[in-house]
C-alpha positions in Angstrom: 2.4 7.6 -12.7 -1.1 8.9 -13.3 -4.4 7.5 -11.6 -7.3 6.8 -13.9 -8.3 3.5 -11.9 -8.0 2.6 -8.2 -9.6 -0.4 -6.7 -9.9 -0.9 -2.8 -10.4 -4.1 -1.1 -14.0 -4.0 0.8 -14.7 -6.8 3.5 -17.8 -5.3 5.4 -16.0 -4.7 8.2 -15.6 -1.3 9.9 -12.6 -0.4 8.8 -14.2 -0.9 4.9 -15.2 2.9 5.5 -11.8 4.0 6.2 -10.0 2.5 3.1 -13.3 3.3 1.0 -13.2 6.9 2.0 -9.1 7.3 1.4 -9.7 5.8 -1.7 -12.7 8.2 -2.8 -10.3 11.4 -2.2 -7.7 10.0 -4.4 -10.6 9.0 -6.9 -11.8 12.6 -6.9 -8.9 14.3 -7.0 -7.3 12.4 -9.8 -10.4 12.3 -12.0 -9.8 8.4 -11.7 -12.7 5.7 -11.9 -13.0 3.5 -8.5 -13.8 -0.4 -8.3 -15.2 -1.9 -4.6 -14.3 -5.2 -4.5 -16.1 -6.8 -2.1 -13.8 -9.9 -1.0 -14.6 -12.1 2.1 -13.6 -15.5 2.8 -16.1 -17.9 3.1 -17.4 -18.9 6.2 -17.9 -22.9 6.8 -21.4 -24.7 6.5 -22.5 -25.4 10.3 -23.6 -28.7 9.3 -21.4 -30.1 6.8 -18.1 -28.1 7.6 -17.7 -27.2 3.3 -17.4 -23.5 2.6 -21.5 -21.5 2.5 -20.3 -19.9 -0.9 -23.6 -17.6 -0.9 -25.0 -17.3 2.6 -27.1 -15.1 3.9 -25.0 -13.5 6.3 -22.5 -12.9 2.9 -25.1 -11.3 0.8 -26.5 -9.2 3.7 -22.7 -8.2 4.4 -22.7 -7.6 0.5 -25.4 -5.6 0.3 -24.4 -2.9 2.9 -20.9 -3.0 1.6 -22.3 -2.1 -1.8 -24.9 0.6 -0.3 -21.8 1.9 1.7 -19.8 2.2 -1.4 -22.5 3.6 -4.0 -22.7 6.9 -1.0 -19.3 7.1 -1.1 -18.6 7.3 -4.9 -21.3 9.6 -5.1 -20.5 11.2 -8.4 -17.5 9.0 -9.5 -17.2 7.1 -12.4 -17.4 3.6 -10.1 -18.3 0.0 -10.0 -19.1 -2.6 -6.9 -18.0 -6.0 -7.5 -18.9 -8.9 -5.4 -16.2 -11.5 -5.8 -18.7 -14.2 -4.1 -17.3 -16.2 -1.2 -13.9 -18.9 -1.4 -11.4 -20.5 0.3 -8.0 -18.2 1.0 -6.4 -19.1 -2.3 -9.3 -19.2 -4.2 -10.5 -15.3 -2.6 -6.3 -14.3 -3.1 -6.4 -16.2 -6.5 -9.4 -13.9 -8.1 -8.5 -10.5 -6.4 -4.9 -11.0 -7.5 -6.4 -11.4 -11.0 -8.5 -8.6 -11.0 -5.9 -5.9 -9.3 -4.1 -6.4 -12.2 -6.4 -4.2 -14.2 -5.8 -1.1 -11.8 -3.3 1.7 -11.6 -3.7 1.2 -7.7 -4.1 -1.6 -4.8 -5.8 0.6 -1.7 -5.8 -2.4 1.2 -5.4 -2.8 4.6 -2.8 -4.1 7.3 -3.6 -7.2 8.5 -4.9 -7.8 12.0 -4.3 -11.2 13.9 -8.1 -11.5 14.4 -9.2 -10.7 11.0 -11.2 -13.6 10.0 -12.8 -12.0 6.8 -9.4 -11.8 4.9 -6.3 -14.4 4.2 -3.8 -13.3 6.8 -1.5 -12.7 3.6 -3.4 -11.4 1.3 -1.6 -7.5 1.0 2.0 -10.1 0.8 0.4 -12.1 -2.5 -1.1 -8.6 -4.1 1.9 -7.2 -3.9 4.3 -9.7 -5.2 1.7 -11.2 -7.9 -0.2 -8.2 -8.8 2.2 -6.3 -10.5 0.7 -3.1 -9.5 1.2 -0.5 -6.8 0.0 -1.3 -3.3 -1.2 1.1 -0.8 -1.3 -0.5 2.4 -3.2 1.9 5.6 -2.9 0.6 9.1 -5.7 -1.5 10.7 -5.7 1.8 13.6 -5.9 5.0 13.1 -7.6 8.0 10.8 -5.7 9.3 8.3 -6.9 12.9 6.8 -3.7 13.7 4.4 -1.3 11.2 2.1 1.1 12.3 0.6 1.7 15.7 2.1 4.9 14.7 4.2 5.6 12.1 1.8 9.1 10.1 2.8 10.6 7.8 -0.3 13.2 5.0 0.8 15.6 4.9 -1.5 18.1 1.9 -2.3 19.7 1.3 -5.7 17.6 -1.4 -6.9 15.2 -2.1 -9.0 12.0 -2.0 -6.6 13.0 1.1 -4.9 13.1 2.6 -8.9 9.7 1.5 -9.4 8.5 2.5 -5.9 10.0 6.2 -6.3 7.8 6.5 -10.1 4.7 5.1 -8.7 4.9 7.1 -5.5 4.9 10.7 -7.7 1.0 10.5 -8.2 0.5 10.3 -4.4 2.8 13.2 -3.7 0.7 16.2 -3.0 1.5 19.5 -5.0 4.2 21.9 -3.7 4.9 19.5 -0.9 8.5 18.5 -0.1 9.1 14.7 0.3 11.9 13.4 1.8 14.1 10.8 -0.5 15.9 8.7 2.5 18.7 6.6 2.3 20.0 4.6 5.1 22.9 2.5 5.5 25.4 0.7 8.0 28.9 1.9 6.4 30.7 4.6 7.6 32.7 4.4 4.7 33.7 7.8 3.0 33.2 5.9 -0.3 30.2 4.2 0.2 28.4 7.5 2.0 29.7 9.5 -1.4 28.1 6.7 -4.1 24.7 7.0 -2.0 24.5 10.8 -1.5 24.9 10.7 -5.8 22.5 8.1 -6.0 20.1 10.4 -3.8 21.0 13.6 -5.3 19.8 11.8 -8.7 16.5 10.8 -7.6 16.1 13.7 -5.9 16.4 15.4 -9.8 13.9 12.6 -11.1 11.4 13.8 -8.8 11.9 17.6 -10.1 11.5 17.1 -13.1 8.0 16.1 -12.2 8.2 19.0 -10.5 8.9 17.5 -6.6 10.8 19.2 -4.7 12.5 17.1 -2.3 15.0 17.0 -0.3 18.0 13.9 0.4 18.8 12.6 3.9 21.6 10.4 4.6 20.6 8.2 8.0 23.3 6.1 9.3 22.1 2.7 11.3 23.6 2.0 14.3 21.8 -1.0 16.7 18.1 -0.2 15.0 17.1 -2.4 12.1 16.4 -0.7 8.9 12.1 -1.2 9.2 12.4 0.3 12.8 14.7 3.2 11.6 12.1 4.1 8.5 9.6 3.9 11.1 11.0 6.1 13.5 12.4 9.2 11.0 8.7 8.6 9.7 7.4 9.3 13.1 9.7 12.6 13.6 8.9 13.7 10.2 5.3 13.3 10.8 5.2 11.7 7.3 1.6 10.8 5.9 3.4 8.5 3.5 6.4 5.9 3.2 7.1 4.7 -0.6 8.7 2.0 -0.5 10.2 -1.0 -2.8 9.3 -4.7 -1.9 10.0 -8.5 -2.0 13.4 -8.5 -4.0 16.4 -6.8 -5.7 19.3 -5.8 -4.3 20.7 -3.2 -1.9 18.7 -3.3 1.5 19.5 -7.2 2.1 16.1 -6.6 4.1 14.1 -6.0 1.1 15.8 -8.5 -0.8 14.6 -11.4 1.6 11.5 -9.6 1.8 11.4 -10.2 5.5 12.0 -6.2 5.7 9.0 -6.1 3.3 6.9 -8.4 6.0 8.2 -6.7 8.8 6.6 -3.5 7.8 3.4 -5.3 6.8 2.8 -6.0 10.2 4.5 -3.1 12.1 3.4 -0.1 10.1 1.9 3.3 11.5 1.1 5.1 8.8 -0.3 4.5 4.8 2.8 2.8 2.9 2.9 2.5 -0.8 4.6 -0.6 -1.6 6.1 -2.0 -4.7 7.3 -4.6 -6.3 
């Protein structure tokens, strides 16, 4: 629940400085050391069409990526690593192995004409990693997390883990919303899922949370589109969520919700698994 070491995913492209800086605040304001790791896949050999594992273009890409990060840990207990160039699996392989050491993923959403990362790389960190995944849009600026925090509560076990790691990214005196959403209209159902909510809502006080339980029923909207859109009224700087398995949502327990947000997200979501 506490940050002592974040690593973000660096790639030389401009969005590098978005994710780098996000992940600097949380660095400094948890006391927390910060990794770079500088991941790109490798780009082919002109001539002979195998993978230019240390190319000039990579180690000039490298090298402002690691001057970029050094200003921007200015002061923090940090380290740059290059992982060298590879293949998808081999560049998903290594980071997924590394990640593990970290109390948190920071990454980015992945955009169809991304050619520097594996088009599922956030999917394999957060299913193999084991650790907490913040995922930020591939659009936008984001100034606060965590202030108008919104946790998606289900009873299973993801949406458990989700709600502990989400406490360190939950501002002080803020008031998150814990939001359960279902299709029943049943007065029993409704009754079991306002207790299950009212209990998570005391979980979170006693780290002292304040939040507050919401009941949304679904009517035509599918449950990514309906997180989405109370997000958007809320103005929420944050979704927690649970991913890729366990029971209630039968979204998340295809994972297809899980991939679904992946690609439709508008604001930073902490995912996990």
């Amino acid at each position: 629940m506490s940050l002592s070491s974040i690593l973000v995913h660096l790639d030389g492209d401009e969005r590098s400085k978005v994710r780098l800086k996000i992940a600097a605040d949380l660095a400094r304001a948890h006391g927390a050391r910060l990794t770079g790791l500088f991941a790109q896949i490798a780009a082919p050999d002109p001539v002979g069409g195998a993978p230019e594992w240390s190319s000039a273009a990579h180690a000039q890409a490298a090298a402002a990526s690691r001057d970029d990060f050094l200003a921007a840990a200015s002061k923090l207990d940090a380290e740059w690593i290059d992982l060298g160039g590879g293949d998808e699996s081999e560049i998903i392989e290594r980071a997924t192995d590394i990640a593990r050491h970290f109390d948190l993923i920071v990454i980015e959403q992945h955009r169809t004409d991304d050619a520097l990362t594996p088009p599922d790389f956030a999917e394999r960190l957060i299913v193999d990693s084991g650790r907490p995944v913040l995922a930020l849009p591939y659009a936008g600026e984001f100034k606060t997390i965590g202030k108008r925090a919104i946790f998606a509560w289900a009873d299973s076990a993801p949406s458990a883990r989700s709600l502990v790691e989400g406490v360190s990214l939950v501002a002080p005196r803020s008031e998150p919303l814990v939001l359960g959403l279902s299709h029943s209209t049943e007065p029993k159902a409704l009754a079991a899922q306002k207790e299950s909510l009212d209990r998570a809502v005391i979980h979170l006080a006693a780290h002292k949370i304040c939040a507050r339980a919401e009941q949304l029923a679904l009517n035509d909207i599918g449950l990514m589109d309906a997180l989405l859109t109370r997000a958007a009224d809320h103005r929420a700087d944050l979704l927690v969520i649970g991913a890729f398995g366990g029971g209630g949502y039968p979204l998340f327990s295809r994972g297809s919700g899980s991939r679904y947000m992946l690609r439709h997200m508008t604001l930073p979501v902490l995912f996990a698994h």
